[in-house]
PDB file as gemmi writes it, atoms N, CA and C in Angstrom:
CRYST1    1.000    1.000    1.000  90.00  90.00  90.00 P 1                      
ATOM      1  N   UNK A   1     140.872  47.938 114.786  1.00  0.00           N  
ATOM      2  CA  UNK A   1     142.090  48.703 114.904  1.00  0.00           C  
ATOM      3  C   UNK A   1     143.172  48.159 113.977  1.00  0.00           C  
ATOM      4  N   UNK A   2     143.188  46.803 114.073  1.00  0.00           N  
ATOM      5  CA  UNK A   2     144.317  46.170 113.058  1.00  0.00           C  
ATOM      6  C   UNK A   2     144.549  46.137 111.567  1.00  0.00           C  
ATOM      7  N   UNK A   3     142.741  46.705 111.438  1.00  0.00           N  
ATOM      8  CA  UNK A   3     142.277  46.478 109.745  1.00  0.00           C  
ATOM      9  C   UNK A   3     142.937  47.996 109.286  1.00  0.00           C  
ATOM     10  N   UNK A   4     142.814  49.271 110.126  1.00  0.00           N  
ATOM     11  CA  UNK A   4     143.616  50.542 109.991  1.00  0.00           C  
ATOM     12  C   UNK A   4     144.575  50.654 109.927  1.00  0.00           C  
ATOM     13  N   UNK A   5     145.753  49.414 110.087  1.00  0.00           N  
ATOM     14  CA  UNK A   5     147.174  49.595 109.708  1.00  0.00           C  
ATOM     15  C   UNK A   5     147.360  48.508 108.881  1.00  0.00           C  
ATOM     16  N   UNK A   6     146.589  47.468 108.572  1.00  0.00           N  
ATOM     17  CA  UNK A   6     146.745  46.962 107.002  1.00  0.00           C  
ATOM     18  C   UNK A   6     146.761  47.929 106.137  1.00  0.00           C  
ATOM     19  N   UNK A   7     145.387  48.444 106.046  1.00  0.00           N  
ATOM     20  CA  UNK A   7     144.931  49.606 105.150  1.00  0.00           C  
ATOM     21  C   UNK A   7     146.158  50.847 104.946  1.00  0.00           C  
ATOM     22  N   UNK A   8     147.197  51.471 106.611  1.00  0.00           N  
ATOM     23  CA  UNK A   8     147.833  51.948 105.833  1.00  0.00           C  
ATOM     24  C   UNK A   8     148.765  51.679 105.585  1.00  0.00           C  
ATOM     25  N   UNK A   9     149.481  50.067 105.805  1.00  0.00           N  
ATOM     26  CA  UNK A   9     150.521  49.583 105.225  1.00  0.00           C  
ATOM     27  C   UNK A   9     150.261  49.438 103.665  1.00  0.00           C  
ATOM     28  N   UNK A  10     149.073  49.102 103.240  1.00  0.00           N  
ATOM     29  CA  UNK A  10     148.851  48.590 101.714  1.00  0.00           C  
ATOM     30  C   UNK A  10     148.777  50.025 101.360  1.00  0.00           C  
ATOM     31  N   UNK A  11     148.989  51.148 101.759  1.00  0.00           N  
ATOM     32  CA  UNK A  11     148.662  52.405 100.813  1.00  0.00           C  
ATOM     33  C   UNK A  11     149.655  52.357 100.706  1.00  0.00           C  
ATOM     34  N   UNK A  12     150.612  52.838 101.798  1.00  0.00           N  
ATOM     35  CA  UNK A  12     151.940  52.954 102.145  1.00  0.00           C  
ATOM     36  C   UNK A  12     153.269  52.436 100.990  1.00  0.00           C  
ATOM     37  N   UNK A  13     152.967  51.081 100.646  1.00  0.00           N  
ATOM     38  CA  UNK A  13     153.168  50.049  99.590  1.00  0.00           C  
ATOM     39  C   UNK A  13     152.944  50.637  98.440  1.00  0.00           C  
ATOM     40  N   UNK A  14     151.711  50.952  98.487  1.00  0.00           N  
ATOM     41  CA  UNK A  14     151.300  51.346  96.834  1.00  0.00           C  
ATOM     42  C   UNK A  14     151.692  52.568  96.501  1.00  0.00           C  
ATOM     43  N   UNK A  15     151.645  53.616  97.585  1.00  0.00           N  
ATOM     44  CA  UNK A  15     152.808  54.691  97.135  1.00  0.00           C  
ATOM     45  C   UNK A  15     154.122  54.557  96.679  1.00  0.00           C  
ATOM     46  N   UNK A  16     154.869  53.945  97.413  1.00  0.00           N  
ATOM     47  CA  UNK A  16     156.416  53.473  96.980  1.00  0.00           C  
ATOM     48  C   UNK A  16     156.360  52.823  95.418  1.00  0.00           C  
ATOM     49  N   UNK A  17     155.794  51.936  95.541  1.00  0.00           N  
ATOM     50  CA  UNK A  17     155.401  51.384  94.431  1.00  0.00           C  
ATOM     51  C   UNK A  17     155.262  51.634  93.356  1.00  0.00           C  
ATOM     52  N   UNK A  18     154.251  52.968  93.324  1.00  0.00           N  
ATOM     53  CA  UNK A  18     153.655  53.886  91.872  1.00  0.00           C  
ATOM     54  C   UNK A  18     155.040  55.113  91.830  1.00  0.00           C  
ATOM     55  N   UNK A  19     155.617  55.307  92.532  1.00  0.00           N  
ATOM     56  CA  UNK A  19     156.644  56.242  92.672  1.00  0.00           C  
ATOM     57  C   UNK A  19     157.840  55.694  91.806  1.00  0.00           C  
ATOM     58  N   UNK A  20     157.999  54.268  92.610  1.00  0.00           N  
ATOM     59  CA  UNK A  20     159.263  54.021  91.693  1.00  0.00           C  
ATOM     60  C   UNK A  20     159.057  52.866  89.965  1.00  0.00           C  
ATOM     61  N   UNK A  21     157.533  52.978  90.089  1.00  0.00           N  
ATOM     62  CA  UNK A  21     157.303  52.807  88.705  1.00  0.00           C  
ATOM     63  C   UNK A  21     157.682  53.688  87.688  1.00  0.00           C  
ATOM     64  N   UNK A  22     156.717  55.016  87.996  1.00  0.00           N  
ATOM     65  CA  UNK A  22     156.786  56.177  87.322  1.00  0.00           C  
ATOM     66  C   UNK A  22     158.122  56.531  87.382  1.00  0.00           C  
ATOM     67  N   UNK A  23     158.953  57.136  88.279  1.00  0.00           N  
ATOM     68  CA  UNK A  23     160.138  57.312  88.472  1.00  0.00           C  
ATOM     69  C   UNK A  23     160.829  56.928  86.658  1.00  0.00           C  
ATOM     70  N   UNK A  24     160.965  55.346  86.535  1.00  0.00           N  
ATOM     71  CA  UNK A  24     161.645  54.939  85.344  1.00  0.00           C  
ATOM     72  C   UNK A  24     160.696  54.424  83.969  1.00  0.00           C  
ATOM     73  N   UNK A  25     159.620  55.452  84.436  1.00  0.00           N  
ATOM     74  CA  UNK A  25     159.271  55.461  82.998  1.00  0.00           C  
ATOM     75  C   UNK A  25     160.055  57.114  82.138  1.00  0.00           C  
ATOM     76  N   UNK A  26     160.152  56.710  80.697  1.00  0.00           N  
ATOM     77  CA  UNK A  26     160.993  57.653  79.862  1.00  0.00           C  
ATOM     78  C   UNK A  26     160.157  58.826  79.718  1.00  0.00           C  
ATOM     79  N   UNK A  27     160.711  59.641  79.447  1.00  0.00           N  
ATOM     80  CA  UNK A  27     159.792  60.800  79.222  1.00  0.00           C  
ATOM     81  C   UNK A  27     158.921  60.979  78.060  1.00  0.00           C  
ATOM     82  N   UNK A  28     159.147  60.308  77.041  1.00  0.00           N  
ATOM     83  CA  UNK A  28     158.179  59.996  75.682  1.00  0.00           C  
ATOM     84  C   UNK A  28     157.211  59.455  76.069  1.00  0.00           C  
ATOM     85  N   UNK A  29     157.465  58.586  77.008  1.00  0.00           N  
ATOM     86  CA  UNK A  29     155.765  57.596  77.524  1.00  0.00           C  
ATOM     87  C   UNK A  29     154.901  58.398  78.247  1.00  0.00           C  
ATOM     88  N   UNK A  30     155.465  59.630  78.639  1.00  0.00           N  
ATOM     89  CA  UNK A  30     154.529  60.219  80.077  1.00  0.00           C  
ATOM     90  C   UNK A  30     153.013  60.760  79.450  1.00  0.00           C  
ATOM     91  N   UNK A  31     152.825  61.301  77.962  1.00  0.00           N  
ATOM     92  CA  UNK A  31     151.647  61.689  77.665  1.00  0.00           C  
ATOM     93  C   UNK A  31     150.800  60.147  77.554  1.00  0.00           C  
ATOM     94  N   UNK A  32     151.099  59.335  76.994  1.00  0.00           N  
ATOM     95  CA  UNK A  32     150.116  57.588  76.633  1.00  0.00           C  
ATOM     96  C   UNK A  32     149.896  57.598  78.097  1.00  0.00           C  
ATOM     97  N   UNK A  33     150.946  57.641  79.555  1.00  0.00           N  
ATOM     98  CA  UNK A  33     150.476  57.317  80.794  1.00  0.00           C  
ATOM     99  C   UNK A  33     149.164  58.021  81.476  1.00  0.00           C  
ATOM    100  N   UNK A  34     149.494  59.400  80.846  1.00  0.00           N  
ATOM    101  CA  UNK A  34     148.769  60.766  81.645  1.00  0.00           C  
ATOM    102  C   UNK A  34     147.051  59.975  80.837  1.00  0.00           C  
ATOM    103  N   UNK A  35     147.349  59.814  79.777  1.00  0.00           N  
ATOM    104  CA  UNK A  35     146.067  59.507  78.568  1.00  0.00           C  
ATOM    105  C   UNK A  35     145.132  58.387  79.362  1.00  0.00           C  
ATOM    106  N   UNK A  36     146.665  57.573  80.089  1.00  0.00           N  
ATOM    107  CA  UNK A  36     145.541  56.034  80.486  1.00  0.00           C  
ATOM    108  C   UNK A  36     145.448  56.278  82.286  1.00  0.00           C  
ATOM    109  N   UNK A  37     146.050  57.144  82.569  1.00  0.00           N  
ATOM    110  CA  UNK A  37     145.736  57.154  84.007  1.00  0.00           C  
ATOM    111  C   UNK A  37     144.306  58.278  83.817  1.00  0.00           C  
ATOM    112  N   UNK A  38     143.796  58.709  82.558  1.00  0.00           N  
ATOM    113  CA  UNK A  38     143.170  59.943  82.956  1.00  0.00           C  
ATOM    114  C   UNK A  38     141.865  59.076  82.537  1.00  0.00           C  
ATOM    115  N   UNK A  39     141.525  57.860  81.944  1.00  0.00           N  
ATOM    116  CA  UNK A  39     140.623  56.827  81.513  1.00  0.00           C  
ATOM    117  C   UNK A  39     140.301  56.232  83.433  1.00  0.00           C  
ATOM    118  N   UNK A  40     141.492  55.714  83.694  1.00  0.00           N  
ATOM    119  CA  UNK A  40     141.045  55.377  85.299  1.00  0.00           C  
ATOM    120  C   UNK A  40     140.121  56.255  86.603  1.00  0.00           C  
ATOM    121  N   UNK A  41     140.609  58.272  86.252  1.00  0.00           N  
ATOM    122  CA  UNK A  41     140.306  58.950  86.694  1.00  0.00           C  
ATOM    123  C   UNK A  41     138.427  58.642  86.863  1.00  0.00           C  
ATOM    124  N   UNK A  42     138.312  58.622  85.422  1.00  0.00           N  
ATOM    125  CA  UNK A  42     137.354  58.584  84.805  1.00  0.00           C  
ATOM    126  C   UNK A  42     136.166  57.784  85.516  1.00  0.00           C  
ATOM    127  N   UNK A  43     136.423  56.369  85.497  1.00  0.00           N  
ATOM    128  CA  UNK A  43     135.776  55.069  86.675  1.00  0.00           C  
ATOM    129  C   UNK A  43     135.714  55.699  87.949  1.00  0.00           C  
ATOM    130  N   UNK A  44     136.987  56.560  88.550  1.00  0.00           N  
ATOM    131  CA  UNK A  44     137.155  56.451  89.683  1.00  0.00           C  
ATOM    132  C   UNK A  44     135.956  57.929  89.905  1.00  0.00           C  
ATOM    133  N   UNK A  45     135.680  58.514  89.159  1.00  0.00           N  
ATOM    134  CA  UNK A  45     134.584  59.628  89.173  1.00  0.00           C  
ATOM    135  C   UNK A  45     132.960  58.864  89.251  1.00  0.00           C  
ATOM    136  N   UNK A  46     132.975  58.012  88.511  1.00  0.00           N  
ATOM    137  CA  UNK A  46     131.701  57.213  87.908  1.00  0.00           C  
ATOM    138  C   UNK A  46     131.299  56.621  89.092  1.00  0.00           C  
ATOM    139  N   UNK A  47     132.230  55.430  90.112  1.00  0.00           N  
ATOM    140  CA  UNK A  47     132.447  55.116  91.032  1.00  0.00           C  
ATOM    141  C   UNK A  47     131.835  56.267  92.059  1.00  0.00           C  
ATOM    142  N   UNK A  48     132.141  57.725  92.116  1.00  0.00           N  
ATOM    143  CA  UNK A  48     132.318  58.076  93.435  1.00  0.00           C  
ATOM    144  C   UNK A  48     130.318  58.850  92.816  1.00  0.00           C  
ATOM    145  N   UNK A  49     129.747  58.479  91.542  1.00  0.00           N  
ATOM    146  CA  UNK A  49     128.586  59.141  91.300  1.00  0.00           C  
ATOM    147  C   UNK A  49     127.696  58.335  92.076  1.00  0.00           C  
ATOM    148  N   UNK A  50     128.060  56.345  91.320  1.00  0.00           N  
ATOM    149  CA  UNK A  50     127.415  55.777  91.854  1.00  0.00           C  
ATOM    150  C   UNK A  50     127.073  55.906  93.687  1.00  0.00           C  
ATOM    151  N   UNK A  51     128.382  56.126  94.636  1.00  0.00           N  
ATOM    152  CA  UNK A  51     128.179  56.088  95.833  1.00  0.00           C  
ATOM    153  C   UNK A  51     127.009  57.374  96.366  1.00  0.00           C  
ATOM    154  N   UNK A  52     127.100  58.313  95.719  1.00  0.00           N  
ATOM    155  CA  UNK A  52     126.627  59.474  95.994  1.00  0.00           C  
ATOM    156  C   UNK A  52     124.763  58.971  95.919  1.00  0.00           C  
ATOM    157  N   UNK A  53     124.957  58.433  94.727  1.00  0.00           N  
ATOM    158  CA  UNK A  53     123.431  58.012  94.776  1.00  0.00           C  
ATOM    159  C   UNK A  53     123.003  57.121  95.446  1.00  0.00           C  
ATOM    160  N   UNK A  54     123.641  56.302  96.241  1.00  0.00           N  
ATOM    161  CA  UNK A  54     122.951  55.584  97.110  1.00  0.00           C  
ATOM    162  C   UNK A  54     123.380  56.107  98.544  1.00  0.00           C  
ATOM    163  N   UNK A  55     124.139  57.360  98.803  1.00  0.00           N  
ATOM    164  CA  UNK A  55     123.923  57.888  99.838  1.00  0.00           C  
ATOM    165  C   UNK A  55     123.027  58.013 101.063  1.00  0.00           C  
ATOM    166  N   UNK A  56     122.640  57.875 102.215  1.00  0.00           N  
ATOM    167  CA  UNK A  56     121.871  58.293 102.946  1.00  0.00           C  
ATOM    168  C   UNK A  56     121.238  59.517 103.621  1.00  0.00           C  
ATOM    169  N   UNK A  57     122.690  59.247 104.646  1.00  0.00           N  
ATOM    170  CA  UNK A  57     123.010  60.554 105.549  1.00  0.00           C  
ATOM    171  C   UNK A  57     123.456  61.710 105.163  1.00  0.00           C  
ATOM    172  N   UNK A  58     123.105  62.877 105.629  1.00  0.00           N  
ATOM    173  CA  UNK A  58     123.609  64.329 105.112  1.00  0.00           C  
ATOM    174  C   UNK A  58     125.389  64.123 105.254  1.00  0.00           C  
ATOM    175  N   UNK A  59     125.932  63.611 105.823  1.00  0.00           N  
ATOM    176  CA  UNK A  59     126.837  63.456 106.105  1.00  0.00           C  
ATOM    177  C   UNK A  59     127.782  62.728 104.766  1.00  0.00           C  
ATOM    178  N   UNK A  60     127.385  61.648 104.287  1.00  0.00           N  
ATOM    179  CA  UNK A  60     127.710  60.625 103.483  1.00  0.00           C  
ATOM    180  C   UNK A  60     127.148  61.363 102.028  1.00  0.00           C  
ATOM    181  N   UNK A  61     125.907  62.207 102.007  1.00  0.00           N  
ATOM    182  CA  UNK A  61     126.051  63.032 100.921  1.00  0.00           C  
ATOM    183  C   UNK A  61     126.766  63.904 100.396  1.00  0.00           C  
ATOM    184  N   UNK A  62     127.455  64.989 101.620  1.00  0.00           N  
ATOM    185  CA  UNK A  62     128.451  66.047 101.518  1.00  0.00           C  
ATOM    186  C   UNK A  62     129.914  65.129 101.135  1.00  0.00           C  
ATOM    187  N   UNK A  63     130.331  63.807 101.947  1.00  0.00           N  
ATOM    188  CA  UNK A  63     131.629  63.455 101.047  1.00  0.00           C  
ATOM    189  C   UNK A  63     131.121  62.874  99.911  1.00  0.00           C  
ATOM    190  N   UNK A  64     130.218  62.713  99.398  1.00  0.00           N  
ATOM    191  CA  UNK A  64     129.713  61.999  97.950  1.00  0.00           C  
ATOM    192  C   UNK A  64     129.813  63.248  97.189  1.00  0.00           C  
ATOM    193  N   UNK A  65     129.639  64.366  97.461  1.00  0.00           N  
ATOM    194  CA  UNK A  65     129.756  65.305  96.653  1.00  0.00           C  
ATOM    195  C   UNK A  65     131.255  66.381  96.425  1.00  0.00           C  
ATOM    196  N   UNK A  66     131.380  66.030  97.425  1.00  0.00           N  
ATOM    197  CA  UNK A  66     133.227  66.692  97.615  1.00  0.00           C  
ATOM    198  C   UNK A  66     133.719  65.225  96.556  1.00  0.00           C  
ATOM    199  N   UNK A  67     133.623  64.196  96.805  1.00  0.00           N  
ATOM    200  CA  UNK A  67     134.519  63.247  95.592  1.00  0.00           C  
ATOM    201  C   UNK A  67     133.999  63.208  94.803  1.00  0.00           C  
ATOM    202  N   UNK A  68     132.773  63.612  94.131  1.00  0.00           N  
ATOM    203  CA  UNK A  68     132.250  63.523  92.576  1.00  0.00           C  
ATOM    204  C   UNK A  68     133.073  65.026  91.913  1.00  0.00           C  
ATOM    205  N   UNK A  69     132.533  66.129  93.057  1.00  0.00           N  
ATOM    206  CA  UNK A  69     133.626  67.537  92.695  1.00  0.00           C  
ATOM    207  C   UNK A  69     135.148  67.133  92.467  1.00  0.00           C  
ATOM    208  N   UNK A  70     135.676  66.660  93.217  1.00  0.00           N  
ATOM    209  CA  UNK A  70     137.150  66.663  93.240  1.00  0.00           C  
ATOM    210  C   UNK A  70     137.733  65.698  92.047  1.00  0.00           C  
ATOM    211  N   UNK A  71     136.744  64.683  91.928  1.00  0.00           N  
ATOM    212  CA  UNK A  71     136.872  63.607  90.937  1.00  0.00           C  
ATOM    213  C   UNK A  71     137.084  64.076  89.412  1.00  0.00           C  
ATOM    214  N   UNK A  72     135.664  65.048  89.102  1.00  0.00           N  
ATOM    215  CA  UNK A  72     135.629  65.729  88.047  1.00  0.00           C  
ATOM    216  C   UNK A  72     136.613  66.882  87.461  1.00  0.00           C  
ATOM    217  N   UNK A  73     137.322  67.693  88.845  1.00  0.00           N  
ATOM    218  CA  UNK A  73     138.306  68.345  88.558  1.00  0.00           C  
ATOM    219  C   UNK A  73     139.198  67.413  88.408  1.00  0.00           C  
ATOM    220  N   UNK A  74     139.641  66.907  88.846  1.00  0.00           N  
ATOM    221  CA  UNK A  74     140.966  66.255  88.398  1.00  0.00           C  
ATOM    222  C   UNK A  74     141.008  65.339  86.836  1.00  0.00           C  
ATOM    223  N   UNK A  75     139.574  64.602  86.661  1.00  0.00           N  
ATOM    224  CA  UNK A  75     139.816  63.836  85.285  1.00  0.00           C  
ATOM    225  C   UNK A  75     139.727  65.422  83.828  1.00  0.00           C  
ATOM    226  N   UNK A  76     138.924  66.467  84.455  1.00  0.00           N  
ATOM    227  CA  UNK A  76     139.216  67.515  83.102  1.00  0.00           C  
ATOM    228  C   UNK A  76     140.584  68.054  83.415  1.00  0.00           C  
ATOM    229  N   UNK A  77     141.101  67.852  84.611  1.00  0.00           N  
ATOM    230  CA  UNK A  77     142.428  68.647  84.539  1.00  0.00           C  
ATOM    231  C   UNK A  77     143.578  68.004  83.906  1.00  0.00           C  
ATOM    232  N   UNK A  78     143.188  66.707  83.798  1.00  0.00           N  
ATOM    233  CA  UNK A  78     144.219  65.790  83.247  1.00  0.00           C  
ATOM    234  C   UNK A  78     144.179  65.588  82.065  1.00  0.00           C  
ATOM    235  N   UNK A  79     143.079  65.718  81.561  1.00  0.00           N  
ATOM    236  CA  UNK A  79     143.206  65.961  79.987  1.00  0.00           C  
ATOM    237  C   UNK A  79     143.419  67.425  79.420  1.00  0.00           C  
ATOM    238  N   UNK A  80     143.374  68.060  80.190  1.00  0.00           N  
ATOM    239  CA  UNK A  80     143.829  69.649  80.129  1.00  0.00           C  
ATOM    240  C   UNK A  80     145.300  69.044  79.615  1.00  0.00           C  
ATOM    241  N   UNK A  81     146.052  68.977  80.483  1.00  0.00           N  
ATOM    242  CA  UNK A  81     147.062  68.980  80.811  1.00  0.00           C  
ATOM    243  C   UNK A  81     147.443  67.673  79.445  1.00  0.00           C  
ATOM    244  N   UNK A  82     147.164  66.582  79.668  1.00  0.00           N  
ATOM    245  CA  UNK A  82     147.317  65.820  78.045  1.00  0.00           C  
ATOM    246  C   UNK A  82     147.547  66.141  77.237  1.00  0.00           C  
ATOM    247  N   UNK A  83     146.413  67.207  76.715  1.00  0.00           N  
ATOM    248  CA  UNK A  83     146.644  68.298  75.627  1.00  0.00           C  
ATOM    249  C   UNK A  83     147.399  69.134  75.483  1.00  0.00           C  
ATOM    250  N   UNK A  84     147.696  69.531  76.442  1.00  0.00           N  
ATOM    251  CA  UNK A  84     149.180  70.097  76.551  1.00  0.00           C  
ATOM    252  C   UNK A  84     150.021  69.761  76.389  1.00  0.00           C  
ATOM    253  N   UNK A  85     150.207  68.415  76.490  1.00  0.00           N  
ATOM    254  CA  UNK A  85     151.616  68.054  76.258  1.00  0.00           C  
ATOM    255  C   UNK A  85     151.341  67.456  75.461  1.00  0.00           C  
ATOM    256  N   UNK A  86     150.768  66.962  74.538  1.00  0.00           N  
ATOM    257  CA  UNK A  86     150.341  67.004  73.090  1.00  0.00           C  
ATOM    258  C   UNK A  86     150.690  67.804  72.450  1.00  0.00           C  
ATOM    259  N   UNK A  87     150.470  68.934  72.238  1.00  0.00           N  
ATOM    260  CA  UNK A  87     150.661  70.573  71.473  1.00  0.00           C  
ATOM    261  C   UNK A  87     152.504  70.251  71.512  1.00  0.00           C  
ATOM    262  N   UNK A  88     152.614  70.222  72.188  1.00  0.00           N  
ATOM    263  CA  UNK A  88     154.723  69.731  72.508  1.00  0.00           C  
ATOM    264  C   UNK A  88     155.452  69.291  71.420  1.00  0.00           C  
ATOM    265  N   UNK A  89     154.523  67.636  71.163  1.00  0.00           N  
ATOM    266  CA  UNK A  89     154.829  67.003  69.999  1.00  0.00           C  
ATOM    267  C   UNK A  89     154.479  67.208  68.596  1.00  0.00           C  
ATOM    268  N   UNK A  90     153.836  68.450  68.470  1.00  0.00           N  
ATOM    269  CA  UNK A  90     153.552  69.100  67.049  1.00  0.00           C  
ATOM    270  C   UNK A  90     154.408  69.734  66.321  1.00  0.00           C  
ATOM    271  N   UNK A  91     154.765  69.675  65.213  1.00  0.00           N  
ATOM    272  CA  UNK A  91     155.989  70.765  64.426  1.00  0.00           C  
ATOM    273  C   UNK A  91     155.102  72.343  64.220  1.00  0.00           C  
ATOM    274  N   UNK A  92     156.406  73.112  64.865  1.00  0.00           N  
ATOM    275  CA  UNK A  92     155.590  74.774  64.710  1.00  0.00           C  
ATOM    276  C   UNK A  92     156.056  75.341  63.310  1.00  0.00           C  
ATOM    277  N   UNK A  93     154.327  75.841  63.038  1.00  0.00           N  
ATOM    278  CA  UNK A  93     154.805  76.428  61.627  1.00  0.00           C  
ATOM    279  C   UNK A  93     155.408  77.959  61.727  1.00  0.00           C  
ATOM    280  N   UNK A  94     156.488  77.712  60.643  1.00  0.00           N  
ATOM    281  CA  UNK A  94     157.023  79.085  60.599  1.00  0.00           C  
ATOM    282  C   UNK A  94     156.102  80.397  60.040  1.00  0.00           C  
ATOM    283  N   UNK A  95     156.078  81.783  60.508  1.00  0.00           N  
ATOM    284  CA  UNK A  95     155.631  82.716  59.748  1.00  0.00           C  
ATOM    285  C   UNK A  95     156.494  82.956  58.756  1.00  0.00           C  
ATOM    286  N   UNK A  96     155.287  83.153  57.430  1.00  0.00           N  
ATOM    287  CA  UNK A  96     156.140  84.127  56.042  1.00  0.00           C  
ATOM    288  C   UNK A  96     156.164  85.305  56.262  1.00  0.00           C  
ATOM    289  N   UNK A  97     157.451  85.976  56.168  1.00  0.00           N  
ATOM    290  CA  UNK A  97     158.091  87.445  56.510  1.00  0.00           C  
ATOM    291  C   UNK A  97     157.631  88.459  55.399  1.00  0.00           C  
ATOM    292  N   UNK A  98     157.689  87.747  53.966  1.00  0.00           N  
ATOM    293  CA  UNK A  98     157.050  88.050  52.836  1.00  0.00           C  
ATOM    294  C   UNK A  98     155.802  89.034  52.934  1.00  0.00           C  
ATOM    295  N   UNK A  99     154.174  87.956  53.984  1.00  0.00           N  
ATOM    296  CA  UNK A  99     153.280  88.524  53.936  1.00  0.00           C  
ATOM    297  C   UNK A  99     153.279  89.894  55.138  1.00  0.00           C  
ATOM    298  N   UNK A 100     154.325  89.518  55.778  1.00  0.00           N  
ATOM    299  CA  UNK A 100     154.529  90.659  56.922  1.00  0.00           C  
ATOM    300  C   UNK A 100     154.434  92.007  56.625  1.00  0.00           C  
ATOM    301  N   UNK A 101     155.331  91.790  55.518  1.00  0.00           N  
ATOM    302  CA  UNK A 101     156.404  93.174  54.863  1.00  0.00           C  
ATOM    303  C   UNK A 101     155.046  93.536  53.951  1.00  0.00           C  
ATOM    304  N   UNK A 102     154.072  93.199  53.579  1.00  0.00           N  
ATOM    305  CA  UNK A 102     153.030  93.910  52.473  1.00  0.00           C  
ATOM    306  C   UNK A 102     152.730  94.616  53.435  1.00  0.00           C  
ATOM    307  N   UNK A 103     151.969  94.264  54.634  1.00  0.00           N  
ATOM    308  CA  UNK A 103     150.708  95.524  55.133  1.00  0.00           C  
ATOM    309  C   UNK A 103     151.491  97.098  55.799  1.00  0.00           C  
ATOM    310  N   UNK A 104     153.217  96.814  55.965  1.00  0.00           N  
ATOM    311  CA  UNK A 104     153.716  97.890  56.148  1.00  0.00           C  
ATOM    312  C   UNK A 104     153.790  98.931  54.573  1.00  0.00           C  
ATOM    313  N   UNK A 105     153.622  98.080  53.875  1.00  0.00           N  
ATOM    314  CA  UNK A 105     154.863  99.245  52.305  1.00  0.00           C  
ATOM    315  C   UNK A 105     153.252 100.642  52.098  1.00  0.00           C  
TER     316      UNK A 105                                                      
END                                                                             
């Protein structure tokens, strides 16, 4: 019973924690963060393959497979989303009005 409120004091902690990290990071850093939290995603998918395969119970297979699913959405969604805010920091090229104006005359 006691080991269940370590466990959610230390989450508890680590929420506050990652909150008011992120919180004062600048907004220029947030794509390098998204880049290296989406490398961690990554383990934390690999991690939830390995468990799956040494699974037993039907039971312990179905959450091995809900966290390899959920795992995998989230590390492509985060590089989705990377890339996105990538595209941000690109200069947009202007259209020539020039070639516009030919296919009307």
């Amino acid at each position: 019973m006691i080991d269940g409120f370590i466990a959610l004091y230390i989450f508890a902690l680590a929420a506050i924690l990652g909150f008011e990290i992120i919180r004062k990071v600048p907004v220029v850093l947030h794509t390098p963060l998204m880049s290296g939290s989406n490398f961690i995603h990554g383990i934390v998918l690999v991690g939830a393959m390995i468990a799956l395969g040494h699974a037993d119970t039907t039971l312990e297979k179905v959450f091995g497979f809900i966290a390899v699913f959920l795992g995998a959405g989230n590390a492509a969604g985060g590089y989705v989303v990377t890339e996105r805010m990538l595209e941000m920091f690109k200069p947009r090229v202007k259209k020539d009005d020039s070639q516009d104006n030919q296919g009307g005359q």
